[in-house]
N, C-alpha and C positions, 0 to 999 in steps of 0.2 A: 481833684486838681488835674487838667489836663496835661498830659506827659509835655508837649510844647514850652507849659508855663514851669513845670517842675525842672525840664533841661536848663530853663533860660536862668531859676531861681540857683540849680547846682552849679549852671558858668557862672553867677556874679560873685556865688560863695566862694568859690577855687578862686574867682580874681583878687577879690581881697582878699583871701588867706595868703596867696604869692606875693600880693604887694606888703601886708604886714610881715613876712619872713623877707622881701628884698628889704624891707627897713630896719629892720631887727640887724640883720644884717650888716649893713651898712652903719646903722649905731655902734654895734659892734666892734667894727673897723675903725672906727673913729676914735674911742673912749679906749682902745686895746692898748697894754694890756691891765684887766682891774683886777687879776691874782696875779700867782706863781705863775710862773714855765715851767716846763719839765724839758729839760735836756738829756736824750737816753747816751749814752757811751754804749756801744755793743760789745765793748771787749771790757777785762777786767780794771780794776784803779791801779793804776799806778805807768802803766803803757803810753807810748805818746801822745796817743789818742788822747786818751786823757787827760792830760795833761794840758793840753792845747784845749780841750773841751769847757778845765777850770780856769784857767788864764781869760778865755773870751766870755765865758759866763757869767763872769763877779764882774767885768768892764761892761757887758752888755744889762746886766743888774743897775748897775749905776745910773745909763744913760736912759731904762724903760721906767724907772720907780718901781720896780716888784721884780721879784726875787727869780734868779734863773735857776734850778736846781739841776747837779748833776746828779743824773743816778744812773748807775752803773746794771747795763744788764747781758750780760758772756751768757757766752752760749752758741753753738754751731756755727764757730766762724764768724759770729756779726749777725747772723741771720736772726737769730731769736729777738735782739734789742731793733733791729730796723725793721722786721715784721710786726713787731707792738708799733711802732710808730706810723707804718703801711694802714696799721686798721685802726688807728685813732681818730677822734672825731678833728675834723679839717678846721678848726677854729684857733690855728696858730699857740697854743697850750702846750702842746707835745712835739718837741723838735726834735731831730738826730745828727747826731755828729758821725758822719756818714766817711767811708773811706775807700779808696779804689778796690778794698774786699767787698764791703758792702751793695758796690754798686757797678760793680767791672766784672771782677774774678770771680766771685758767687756765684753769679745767675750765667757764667758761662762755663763753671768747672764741675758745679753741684748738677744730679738730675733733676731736681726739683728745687724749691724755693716757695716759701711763703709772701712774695710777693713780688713784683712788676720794677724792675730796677728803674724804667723811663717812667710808666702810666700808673704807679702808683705814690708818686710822691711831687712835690712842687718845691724846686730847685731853692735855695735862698741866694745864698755865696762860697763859692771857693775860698775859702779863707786860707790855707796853709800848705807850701810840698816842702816834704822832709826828704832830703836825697840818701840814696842806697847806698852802700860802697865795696868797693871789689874787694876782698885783703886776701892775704895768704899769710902762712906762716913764713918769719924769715928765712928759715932753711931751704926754702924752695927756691930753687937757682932763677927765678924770674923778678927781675926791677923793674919791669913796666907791661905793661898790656902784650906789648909788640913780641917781649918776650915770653910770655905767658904763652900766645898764642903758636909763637914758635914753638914751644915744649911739647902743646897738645896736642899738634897736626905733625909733630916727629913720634910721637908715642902716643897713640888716641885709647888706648886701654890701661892706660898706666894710672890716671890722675882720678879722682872726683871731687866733689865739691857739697858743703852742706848748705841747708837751710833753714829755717824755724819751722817747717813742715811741708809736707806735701799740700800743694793747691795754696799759697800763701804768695803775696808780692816777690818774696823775697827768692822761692825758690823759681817764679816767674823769670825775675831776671836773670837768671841763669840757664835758662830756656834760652829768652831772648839771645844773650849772647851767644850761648851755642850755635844760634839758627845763623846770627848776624853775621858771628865771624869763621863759618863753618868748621868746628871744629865737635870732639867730642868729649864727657868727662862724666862720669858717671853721679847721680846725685843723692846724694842721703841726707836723709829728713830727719830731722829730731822735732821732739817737745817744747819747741820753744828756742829761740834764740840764745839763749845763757847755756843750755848745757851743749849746742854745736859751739859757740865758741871757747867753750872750755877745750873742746877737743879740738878745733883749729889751734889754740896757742898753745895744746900739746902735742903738737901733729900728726894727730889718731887722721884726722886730714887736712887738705894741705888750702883749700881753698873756702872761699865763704862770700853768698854777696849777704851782707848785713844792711840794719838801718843806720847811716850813720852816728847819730847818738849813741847809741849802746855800745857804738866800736872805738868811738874819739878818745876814750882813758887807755885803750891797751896800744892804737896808734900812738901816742904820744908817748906811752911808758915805752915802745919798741917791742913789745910781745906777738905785735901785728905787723904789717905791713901792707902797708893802704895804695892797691895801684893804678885805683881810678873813683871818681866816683858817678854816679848813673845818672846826674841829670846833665841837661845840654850846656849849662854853666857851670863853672867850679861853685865851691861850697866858702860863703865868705867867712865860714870859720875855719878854713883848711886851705887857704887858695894857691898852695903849692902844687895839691896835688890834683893831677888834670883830670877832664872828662877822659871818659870809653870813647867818646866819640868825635874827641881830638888825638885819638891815640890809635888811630887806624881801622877805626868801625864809623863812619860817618852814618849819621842820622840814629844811635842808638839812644835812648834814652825810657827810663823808668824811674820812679818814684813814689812813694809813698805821699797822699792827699789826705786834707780834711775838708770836709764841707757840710753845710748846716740844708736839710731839707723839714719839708714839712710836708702830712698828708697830703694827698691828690684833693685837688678844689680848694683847698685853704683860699680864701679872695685875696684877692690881687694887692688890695689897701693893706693886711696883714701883713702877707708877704715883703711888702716895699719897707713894712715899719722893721720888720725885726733884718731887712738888708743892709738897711739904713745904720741901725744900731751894733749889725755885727761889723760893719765895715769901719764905723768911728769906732769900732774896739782896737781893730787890726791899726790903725790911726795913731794908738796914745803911744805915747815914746817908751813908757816902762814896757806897755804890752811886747811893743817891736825888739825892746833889750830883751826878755825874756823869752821873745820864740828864737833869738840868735845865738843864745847859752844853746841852745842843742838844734841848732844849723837847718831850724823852718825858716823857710821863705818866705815872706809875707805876700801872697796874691792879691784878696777881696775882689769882686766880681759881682755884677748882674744876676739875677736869676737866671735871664736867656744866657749868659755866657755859661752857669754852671751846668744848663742843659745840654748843650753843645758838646762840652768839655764829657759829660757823661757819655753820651752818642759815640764820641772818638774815643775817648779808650776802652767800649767796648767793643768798635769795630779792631784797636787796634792789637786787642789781646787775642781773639776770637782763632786767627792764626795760629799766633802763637801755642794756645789750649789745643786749637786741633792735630798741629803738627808734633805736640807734646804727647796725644793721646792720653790726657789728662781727663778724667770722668771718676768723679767720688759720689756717693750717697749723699 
């Protein structure tokens, strides 16, 4: 066979093998989804993430015909459950419920990272921000921000403040703040949110930015004292108590997200379907009662919005990290 007639026989074969996989394809897209989902959680069961993961899953179950499962997979921060889903096949099957660690503070605190927070995954939606909150124990002679901030910048070695760990949202926002409202306060990490607020309501120390949820039964009991909370709106389960950045730090704002991505290339019809279904999730009235019982805010979004919104909070922590001199393994 002359090599002429063999190139010409090997292009017809490659065309129709790419046009039977754009079909496959697109059948694909079309008929999606004819199993399970797998919804990964990167952090443990029971966290908010969580929580918000099985809320949208069983209303997203509802509206696709098959089954959304969560499964839960901890490990380095988020990293291990949103790496399995970075290297999964891009056929909208395997999703993650993705969070500003996952996809902000990770890949700009860690030296490395098993996967590409932009170029390895295809956005779905923004479904949910959980606001932070500033507390202190009552004993500390400060009732609002303003005096908070008075205390620190008359005694900058005096005070510090915990967090649910080193490189976490939470100990973020108290970077943030430091930077914001120039002051200073020394920070100490614990294992987890439960046993720093054990010791802010015994005041082993005196401050704490928490996630809201976790803090609204010791606020309410008065074990706490809640003197802001960290998004740019009040929290409309608390709406006494003001923003940081109605309280003398203008433009501060942090929070804790969730959002749903999927492999890099997933096609575009996938993507729009399970947008589609996460958003009529955020939608139903029980789902909205139930992300209010612990103070998410309901967003939903575009895929290009959840892009974007990634893009900017890694530009807008990236500061932050570096003037932190924050750098873990």
């Amino acid at each position: 066979m002359a090599f002429s007639d063999m190139t010409r026989r090997m292009s017809l074969a490659l065309g129709l093998g790419l046009l039977a996989a754009a079909t496959a394809t697109a059948a694909s897209a079309e008929t999606f989804p004819d199993r399970s989902i797998t919804m990964i959680v990167p952090f443990a069961a029971g966290g908010s993430t969580d929580v918000v993961a099985r809320i949208v899953a069983q209303k997203m179950s509802e509206d696709l015909g098959q089954q959304v499962i969560v499964q839960n997979v901890a490990g380095a921060g988020g990293n291990l459950g949103a790496g399995n889903v970075a290297r999964a096949a891009p056929d909208g099957y395997t999703i993650l419920m993705g969070t500003v660690a996952t996809h902000a503070l990770n890949p700009l605190i860690l030296k490395s990272t098993p996967y590409d927070a932009e170029k390895d995954f295809s956005p779905i939606s923004l479904l949910v921000v959980v606001p932070n909150v500033l507390v202190v124990n009552p004993e500390l002679p400060a009732k609002n921000v303003e005096e908070l901030v008075a205390l620190l910048k008359a005694d900058p070695d005096k005070y510090s403040y915990a967090s649910s760990g080193n490189g976490t949202p939470l100990h973020l926002s108290g970077e943030l703040f430091k930077s914001m409202a120039g002051v200073d306060m020394q920070h100490i990490p614990y294992k987890g949110a439960g046993p720093a607020l054990n010791d802010v309501i015994g005041n082993q120390v005196p401050i704490m930015f928490d996630n809201l949820p976790s803090s609204s039964s010791h606020i309410k009991a008065g074990t706490l004292r809640a003197l802001a909370v960290t998004t740019a709106k009040r929290a409309p389960s608390f709406p006494d108590i003001p923003t940081i950045a109605e309280s003398g730090i203008p433009g501060y704002e942090t929070y804790t997200w969730n959002a749903l991505f999927a492999p890099a290339n997933t096609p575009a019809d996938v993507v729009a379907r399970l947008n589609i279904s996460a958003n009529k999730a955020l939608g139903d009235p029980a789902v909205a009662e139930r992300m209010k019982e612990f103070s998410a805010t309901i967003v939903g979004s575009t895929p290009e919005e959840l892009g974007a919104h990634v893009k900017a909070e890694l530009a807008k922590w990236k500061p932050v990290v570096d003037g932190a001199h924050i750098q873990m393994e």
